[in-house]
Structure formats: structure tokens, C-alpha cells
DSSP file (Angstrom, degrees, kcal/mol; ACC not computed):
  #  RESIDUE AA STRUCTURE BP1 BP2  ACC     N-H-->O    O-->H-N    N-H-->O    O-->H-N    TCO  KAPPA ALPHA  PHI   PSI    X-CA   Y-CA   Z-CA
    1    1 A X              0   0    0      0, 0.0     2,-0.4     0, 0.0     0, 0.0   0.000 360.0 360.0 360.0 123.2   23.5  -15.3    9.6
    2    2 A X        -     0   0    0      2,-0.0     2,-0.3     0, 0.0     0, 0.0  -0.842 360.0-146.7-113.0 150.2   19.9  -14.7   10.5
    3    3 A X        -     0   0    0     -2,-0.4     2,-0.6     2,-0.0     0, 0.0  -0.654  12.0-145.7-113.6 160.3   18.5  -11.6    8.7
    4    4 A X        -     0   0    0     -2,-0.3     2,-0.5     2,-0.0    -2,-0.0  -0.946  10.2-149.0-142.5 121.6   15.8   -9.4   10.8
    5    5 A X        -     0   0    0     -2,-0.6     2,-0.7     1,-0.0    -2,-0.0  -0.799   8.7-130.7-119.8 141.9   13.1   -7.7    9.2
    6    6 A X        -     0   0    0     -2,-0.5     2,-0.1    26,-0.0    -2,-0.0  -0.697  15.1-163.7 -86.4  94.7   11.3   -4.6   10.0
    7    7 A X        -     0   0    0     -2,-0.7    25,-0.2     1,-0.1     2,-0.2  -0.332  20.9-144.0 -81.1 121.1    7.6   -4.8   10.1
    8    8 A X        -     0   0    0     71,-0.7     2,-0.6    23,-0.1    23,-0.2  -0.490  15.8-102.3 -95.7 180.0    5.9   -1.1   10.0
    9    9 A X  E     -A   30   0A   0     21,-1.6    21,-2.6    -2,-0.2     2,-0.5  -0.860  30.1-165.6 -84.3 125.2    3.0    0.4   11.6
   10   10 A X  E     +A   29   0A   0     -2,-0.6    19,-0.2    19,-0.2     2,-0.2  -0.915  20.7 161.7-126.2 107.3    0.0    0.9    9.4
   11   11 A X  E     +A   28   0A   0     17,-3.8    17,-2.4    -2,-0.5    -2,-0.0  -0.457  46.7  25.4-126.5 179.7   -2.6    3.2   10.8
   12   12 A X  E    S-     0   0A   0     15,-0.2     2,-0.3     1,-0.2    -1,-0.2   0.692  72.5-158.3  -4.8  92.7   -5.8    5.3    9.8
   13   13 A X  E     -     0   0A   0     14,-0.2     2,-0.3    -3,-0.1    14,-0.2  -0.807  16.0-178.0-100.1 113.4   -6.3    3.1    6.7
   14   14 A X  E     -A   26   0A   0     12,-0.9    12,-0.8    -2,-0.3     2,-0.5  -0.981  12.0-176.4-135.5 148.5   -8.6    5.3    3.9
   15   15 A X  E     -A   25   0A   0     -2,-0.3     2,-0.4    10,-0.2    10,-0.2  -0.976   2.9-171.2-146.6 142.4   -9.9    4.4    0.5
   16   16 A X  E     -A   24   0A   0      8,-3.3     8,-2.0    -2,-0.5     2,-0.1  -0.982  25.3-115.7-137.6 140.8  -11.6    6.6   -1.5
   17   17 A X  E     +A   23   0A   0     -2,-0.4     6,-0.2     6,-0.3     2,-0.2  -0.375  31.2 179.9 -96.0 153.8  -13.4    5.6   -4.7
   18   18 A X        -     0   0    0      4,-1.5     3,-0.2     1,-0.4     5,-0.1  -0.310  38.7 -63.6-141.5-167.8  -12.2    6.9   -8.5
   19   19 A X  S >  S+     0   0    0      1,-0.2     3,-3.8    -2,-0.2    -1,-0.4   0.028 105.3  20.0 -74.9 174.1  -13.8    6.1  -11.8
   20   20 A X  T 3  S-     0   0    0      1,-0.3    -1,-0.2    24,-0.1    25,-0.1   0.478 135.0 -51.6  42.3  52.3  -14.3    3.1  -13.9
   21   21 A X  T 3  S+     0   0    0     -3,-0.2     2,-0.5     1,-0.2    -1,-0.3   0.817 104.4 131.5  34.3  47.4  -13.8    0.9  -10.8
   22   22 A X    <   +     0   0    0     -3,-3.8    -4,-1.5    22,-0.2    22,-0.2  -0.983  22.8 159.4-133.6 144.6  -10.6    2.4   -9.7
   23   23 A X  E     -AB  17  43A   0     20,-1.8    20,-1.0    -2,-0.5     2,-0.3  -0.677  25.5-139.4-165.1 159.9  -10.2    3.4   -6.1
   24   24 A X  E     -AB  16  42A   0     -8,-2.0    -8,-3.3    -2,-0.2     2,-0.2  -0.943   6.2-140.7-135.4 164.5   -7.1    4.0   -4.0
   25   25 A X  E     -A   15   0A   0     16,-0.8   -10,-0.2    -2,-0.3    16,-0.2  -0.693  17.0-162.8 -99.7  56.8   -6.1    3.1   -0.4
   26   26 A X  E     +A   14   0A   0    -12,-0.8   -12,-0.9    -2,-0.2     2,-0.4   0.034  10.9 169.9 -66.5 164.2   -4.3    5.2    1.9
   27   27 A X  E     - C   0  39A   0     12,-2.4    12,-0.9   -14,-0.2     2,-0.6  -0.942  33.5-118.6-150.3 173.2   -2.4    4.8    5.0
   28   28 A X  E     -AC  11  38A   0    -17,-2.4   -17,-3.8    -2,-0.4     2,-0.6  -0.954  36.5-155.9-122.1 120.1   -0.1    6.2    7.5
   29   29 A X  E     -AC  10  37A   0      8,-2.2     8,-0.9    -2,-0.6     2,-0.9  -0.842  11.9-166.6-117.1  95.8    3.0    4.3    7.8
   30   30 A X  E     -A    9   0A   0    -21,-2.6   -21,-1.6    -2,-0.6     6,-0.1  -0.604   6.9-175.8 -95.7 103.6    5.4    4.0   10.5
   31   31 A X    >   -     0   0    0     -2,-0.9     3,-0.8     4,-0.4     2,-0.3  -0.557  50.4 -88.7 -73.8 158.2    9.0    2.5   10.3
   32   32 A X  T 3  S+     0   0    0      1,-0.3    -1,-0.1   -25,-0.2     3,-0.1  -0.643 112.4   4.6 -11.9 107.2   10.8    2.3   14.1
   33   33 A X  T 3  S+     0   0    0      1,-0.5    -1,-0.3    -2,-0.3     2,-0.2   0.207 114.0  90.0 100.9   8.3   12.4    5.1   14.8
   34   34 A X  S <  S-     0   0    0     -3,-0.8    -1,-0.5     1,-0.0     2,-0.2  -0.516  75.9-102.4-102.2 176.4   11.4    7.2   11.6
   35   35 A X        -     0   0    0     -2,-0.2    -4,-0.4     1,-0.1    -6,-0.1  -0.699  47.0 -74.5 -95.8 164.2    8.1    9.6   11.4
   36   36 A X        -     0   0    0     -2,-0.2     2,-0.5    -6,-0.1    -6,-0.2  -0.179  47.8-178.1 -57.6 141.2    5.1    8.9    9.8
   37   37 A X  E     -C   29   0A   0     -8,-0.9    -8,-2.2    -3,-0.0     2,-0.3  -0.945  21.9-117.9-135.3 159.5    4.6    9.0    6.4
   38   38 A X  E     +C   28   0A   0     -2,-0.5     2,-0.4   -10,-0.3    17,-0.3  -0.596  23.1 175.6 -73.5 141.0    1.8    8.5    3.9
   39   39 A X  E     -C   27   0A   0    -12,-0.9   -12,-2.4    -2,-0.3     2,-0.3  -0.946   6.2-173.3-149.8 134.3    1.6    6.1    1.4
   40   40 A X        -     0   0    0     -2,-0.4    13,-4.3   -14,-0.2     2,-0.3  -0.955  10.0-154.8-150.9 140.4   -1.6    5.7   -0.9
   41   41 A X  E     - D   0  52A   0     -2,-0.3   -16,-0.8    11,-0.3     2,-0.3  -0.652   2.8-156.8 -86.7 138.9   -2.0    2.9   -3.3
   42   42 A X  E     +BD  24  51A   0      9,-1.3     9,-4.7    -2,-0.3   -18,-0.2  -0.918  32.1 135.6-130.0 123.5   -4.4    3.1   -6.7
   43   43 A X  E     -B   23   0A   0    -20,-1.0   -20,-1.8    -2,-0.3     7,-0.1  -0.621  45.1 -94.2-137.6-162.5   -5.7   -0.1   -8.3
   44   44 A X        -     0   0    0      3,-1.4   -22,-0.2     4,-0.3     3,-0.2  -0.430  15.7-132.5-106.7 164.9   -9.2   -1.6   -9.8
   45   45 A X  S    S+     0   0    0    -24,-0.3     3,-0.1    -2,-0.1   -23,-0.1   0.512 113.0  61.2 -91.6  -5.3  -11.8   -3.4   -8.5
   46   46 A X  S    S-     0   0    0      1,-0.3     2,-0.4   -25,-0.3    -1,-0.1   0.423 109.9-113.5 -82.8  -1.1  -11.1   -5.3  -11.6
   47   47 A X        +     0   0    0     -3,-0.2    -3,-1.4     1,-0.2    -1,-0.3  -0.872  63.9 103.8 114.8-160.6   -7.4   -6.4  -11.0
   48   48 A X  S    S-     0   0    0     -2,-0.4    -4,-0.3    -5,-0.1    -1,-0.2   0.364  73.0  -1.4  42.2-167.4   -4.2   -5.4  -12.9
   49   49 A X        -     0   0    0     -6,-0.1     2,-0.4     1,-0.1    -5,-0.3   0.475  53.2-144.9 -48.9 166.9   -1.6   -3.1  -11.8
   50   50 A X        -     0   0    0     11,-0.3     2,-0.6    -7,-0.1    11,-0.3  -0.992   6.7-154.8-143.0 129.9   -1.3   -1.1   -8.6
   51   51 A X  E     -D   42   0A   0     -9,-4.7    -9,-1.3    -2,-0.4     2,-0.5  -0.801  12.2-157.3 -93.8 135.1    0.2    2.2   -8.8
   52   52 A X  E     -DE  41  59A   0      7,-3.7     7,-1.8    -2,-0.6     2,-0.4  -0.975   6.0-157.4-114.4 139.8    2.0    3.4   -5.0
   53   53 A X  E     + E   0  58A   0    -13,-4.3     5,-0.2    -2,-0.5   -12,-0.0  -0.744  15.0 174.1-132.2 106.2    2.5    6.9   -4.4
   54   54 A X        -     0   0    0      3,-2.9   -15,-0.1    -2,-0.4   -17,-0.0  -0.022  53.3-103.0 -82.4 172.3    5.1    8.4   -1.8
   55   55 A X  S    S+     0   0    0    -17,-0.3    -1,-0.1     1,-0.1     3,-0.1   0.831 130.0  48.8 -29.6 -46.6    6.4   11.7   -0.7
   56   56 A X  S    S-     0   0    0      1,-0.2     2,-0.3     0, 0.0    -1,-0.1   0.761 123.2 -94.8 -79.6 -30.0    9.6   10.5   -3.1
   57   57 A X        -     0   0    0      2,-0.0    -3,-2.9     0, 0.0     2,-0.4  -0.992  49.4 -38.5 157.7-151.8    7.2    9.5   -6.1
   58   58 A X  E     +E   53   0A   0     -2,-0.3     2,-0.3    -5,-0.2    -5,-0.2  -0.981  43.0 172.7-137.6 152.5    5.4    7.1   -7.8
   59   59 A X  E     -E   52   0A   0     -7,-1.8    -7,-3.7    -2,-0.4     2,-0.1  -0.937  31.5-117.5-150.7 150.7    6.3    3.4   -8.4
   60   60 A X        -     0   0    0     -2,-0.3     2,-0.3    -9,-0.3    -9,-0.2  -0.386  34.8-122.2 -84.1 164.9    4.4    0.2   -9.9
   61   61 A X    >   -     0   0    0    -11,-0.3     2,-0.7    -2,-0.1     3,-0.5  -0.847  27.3-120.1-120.6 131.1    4.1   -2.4   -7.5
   62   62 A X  T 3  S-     0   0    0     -2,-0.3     0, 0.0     1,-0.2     0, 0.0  -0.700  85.0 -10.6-102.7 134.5    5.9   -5.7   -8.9
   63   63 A X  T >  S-     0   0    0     -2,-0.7     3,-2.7     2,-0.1    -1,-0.2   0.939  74.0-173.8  54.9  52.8    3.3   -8.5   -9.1
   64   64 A X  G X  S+     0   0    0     -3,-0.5     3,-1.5     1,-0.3    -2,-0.1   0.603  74.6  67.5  14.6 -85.4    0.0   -7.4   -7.2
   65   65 A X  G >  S+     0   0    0      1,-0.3     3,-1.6     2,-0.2    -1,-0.3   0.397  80.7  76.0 -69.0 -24.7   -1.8  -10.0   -7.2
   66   66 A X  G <  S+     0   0    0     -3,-2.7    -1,-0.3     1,-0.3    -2,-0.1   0.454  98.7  51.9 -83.0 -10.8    0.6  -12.0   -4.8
   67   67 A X  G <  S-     0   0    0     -3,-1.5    -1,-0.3     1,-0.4    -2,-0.2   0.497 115.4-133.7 -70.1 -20.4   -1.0   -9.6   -1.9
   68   68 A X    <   +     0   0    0     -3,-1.6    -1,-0.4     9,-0.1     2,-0.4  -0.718  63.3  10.8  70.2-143.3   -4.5  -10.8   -3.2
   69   69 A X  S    S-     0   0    0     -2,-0.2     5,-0.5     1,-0.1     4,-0.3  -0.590  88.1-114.6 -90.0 117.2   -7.4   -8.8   -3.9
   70   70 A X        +     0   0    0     -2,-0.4     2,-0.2     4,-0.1    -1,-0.1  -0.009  66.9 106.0 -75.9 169.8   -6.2   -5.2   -3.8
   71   71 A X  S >> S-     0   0    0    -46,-0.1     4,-0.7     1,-0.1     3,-0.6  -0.849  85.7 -60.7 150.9 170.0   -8.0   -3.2   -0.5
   72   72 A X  H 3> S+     0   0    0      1,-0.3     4,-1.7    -2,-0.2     5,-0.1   0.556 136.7  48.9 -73.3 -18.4   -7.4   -2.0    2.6
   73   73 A X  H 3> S+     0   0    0     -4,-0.3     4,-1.2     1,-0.2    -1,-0.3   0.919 107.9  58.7 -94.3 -13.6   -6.5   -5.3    4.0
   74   74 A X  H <> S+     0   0    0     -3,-0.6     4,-1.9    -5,-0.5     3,-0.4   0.853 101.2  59.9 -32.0 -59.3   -4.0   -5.8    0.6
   75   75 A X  H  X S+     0   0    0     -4,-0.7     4,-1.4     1,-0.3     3,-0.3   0.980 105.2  46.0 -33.3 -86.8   -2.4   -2.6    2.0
   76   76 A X  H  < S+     0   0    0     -4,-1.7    -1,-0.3     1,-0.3    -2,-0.3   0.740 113.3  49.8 -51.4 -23.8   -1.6   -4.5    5.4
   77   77 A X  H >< S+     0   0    0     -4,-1.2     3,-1.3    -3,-0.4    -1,-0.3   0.970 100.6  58.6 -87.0 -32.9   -0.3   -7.3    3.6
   78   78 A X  H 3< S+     0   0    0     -4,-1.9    -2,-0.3    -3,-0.3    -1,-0.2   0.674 115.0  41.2 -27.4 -36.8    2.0   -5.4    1.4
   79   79 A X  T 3<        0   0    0     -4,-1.4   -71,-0.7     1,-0.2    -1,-0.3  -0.029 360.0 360.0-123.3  28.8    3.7   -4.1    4.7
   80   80 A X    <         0   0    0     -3,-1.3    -1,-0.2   -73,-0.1    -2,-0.1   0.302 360.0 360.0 -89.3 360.0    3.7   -7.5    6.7
């Protein structure tokens, strides 16, 4: 059984600076055959958790760091 996974579109990639080195990263995310939606990320420049925040809510992202150094291009690796 070969399993087939669905890769989204990630367009007009924005990051906007916070406090105390904390910044988020949005984007506009497109599944096949769904509409776009927004998706914006807040982490540190220092590390540790990353918060994602949907239409539906907000959810921890499990084990960061395994994206690398969070940022816009972190964003695109989260959705490869």
C-alpha cells in the first residue's frame, strides 16, 4: 500500500516582530481543492515553543526544533 501525501501551497509569507524577541510568521495556505486559509505561527528568536494559530484555534506545535530555526523558511518546512 503506498500512502500519498498532500503538499500545500504557501504563499505571501509575513513576519512581523513582538516583544522580548518574539515574532510571528504568517502565511496563506492552500490545500488542493480547498480555499485559502491563514495560518500564522509565534515563536522566539531565542528557541522554545511555537504557538500556530488557525481560523479553528490555537495549537502547540509538537517538537519545533525538528523544522530548525523558526522563520519564514521554518513555515515552508512545517508544510513540506
Amino acid at each position: 500500500m503506498t500512502s500519498t501525501r498532500v503538499s500545500p501551497t504557501v504563499t505571501k509569507l509575513f513576519q512581523r516582530k513582538g516583544v522580548a524577541g518574539q515574532f510571528a510568521v504568517q502565511a496563506t495556505v492552500t490545500y488542493p481543492g480547498e480555499d485559502p486559509r491563514v495560518v500564522e505561527f509565534v515563536g522566539s528568536v531565542y528557541g522554545g515553543p511555537v504557538l500556530m494559530v488557525t481560523d479553528l484555534g490555537e495549537t502547540w506545535v509538537t517538537d519545533p526544533g525538528r523544522f530548525g530555526r523558526f522563520g519564514k523558511a521554518w513555515v515552508k518546512r512545517f508544510f513540506a
